[in-house]
N, C-alpha and C positions, 0 to 999 in steps of 0.2 A: 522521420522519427522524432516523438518528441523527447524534451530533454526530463532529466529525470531530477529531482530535490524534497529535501526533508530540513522539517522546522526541526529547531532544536531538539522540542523532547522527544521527534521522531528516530532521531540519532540516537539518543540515550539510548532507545530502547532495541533498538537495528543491535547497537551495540554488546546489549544484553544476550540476546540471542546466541543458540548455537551456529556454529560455521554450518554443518549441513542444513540447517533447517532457512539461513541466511541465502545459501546457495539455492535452493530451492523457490525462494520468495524472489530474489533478482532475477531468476531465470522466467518468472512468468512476470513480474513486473517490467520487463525489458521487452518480451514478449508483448503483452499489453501497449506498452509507449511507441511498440514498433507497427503494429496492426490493429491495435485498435481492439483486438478479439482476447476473451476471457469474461470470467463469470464476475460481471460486473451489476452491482445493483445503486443505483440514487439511496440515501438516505430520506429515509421521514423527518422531518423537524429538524433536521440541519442540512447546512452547505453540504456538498462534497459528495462521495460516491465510496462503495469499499468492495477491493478486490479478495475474492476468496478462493485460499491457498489449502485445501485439504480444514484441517481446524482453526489455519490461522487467517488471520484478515489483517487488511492494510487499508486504510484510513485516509482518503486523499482527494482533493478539487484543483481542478485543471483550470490553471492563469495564460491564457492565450497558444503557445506551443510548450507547453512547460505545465510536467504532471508534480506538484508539489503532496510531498509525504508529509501527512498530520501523526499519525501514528501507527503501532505496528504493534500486535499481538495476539497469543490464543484467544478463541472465540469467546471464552468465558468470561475472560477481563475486559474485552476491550471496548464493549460497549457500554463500561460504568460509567 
């Protein structure tokens, strides 16, 4: 399994979030870090890859066994 971490303003924004919707987003990110399996796509024109939760998506590039969280939120923001 790999291990799981968030840059700062990924935090802030984990932070922001509802507990259920929080709850929701660890359980398939954990998921993910544990098998590998979920709707995962590379990004265009940037690093990184993002994980899609129902509306919301997570933001993140993987540093050797360690999935590091860039950001986190509804669909609508978070790719401004």
């Amino acid at each position: 399994m790999k291990s799981i971490s968030f840059t700062a303003s990924a935090t802030r924004q984990w932070i922001k979030l509802s507990p259920d919707v929080r709850k929701r987003l660890d359980a398939k990110l954990m998921e993910f870090a544990s098998t590998g399996l979920g709707d995962v796509k590379r990004l265009k024109g940037r690093a990184g890859a993002r994980l899609r939760i129902g509306d919301w998506r997570v933001i993140f590039y993987e540093e050797g066994q360690a999935i590091v969280v860039a950001a986190v939120g509804h669909r609508r923001e978070i790719y401004d």
